[in-house]
PAZAPA-4460 file (N, C-alpha, C; in steps of 0.05 Angstrom, whole numbers, plus 32768, in hexadecimal, padded with zeros to 4 digits):
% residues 53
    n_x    n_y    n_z   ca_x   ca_y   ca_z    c_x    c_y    c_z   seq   type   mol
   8011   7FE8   8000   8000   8000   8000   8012   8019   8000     1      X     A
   8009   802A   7FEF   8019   804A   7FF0   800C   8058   7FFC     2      X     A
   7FED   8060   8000   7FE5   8079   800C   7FC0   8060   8006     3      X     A
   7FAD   8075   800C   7F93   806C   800A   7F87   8061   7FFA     4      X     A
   7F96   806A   7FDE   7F89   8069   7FC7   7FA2   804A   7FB6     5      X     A
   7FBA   8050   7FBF   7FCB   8040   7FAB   7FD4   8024   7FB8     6      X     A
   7FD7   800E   7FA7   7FE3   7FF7   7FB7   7FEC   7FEA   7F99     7      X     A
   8002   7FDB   7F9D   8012   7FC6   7F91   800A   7FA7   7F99     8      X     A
   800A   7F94   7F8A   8011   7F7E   7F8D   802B   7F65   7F72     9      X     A
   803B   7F57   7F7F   8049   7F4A   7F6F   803C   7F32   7F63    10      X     A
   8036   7F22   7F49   802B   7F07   7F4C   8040   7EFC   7F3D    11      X     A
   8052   7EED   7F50   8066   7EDF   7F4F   806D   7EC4   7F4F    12      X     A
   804F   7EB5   7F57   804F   7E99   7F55   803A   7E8D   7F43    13      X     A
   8041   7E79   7F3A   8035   7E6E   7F1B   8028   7E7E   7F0F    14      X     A
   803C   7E8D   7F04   803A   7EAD   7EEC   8035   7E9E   7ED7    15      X     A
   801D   7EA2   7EC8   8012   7EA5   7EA9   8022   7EB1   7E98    16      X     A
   8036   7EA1   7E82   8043   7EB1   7E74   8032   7EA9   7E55    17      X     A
   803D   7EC0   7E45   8030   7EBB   7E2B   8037   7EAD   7E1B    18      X     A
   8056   7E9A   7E1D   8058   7E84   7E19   806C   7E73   7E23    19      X     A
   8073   7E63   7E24   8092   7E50   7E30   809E   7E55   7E30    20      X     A
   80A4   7E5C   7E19   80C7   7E6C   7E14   80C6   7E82   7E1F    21      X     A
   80B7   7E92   7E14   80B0   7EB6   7E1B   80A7   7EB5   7E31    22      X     A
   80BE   7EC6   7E4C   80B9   7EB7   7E69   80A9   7EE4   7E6E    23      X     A
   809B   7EE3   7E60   8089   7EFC   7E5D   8065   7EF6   7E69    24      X     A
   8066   7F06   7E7B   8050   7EFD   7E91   803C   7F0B   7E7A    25      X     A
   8021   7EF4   7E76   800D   7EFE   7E6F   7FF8   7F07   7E79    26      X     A
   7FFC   7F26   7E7A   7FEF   7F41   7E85   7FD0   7F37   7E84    27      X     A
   7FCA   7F32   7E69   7FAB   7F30   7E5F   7F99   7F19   7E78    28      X     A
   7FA9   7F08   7E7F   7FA3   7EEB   7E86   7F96   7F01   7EAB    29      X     A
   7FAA   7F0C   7EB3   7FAB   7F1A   7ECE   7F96   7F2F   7ED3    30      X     A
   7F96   7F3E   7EB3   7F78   7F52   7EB1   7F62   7F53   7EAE    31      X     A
   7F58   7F37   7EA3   7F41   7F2A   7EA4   7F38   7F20   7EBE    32      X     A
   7F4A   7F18   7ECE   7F41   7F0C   7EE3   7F40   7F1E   7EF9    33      X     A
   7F59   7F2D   7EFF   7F59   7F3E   7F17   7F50   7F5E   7F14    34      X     A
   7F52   7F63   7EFE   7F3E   7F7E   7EFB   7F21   7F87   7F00    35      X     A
   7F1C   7F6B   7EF7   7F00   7F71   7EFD   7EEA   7F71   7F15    36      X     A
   7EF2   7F60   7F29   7F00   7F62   7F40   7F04   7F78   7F4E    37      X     A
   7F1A   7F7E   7F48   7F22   7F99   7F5C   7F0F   7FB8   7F52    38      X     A
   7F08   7FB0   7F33   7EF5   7FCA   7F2E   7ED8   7FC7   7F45    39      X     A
   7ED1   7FB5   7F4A   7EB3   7FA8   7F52   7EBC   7FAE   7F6E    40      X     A
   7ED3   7F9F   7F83   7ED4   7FA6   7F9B   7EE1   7FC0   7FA2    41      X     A
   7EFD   7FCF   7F94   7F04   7FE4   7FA1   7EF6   7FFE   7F8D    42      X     A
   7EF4   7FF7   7F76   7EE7   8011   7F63   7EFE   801D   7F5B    43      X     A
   7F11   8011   7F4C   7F33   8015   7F3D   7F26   8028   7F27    44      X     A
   7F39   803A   7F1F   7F35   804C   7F0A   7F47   8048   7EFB    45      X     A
   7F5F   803E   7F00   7F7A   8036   7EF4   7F82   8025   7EFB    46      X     A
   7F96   8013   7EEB   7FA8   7FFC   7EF0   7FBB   8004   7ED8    47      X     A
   7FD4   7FF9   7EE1   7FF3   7FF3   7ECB   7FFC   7FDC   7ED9    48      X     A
   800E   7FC9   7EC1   8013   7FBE   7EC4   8035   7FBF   7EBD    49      X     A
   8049   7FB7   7ECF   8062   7FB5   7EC8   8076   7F9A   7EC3    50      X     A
   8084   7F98   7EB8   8097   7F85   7EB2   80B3   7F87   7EB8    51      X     A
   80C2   7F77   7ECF   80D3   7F7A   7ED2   80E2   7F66   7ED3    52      X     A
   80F9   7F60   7EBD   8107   7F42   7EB4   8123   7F49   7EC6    53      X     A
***
């Protein structure tokens, strides 16, 4: 958590990548499921997503 409004989370265990080789977390797979979600319980106006290899 940063202040009232902002919070982070890592998902770091059995990451959805977009494919085997390409060890590239698939975003889409994470925004379908947890967006919709957090729009319904906290009322999100924004989300980004980052990549860091």
């Amino acid at each position: 958590m940063f202040n009232n409004s902002d919070f982070s989370f890592n998902l770091n265990i059995n990451t959805k990548y977009i494919g085997e080789k390409v060890k590239i977390p698939d975003f889409n797979w994470y925004a379908e499921r947890i967006i919709p979600y957090l729009s319904q319980e906290y009322h999100i106006i924004e989300y980004k997503f980052e990549f860091t290899f």
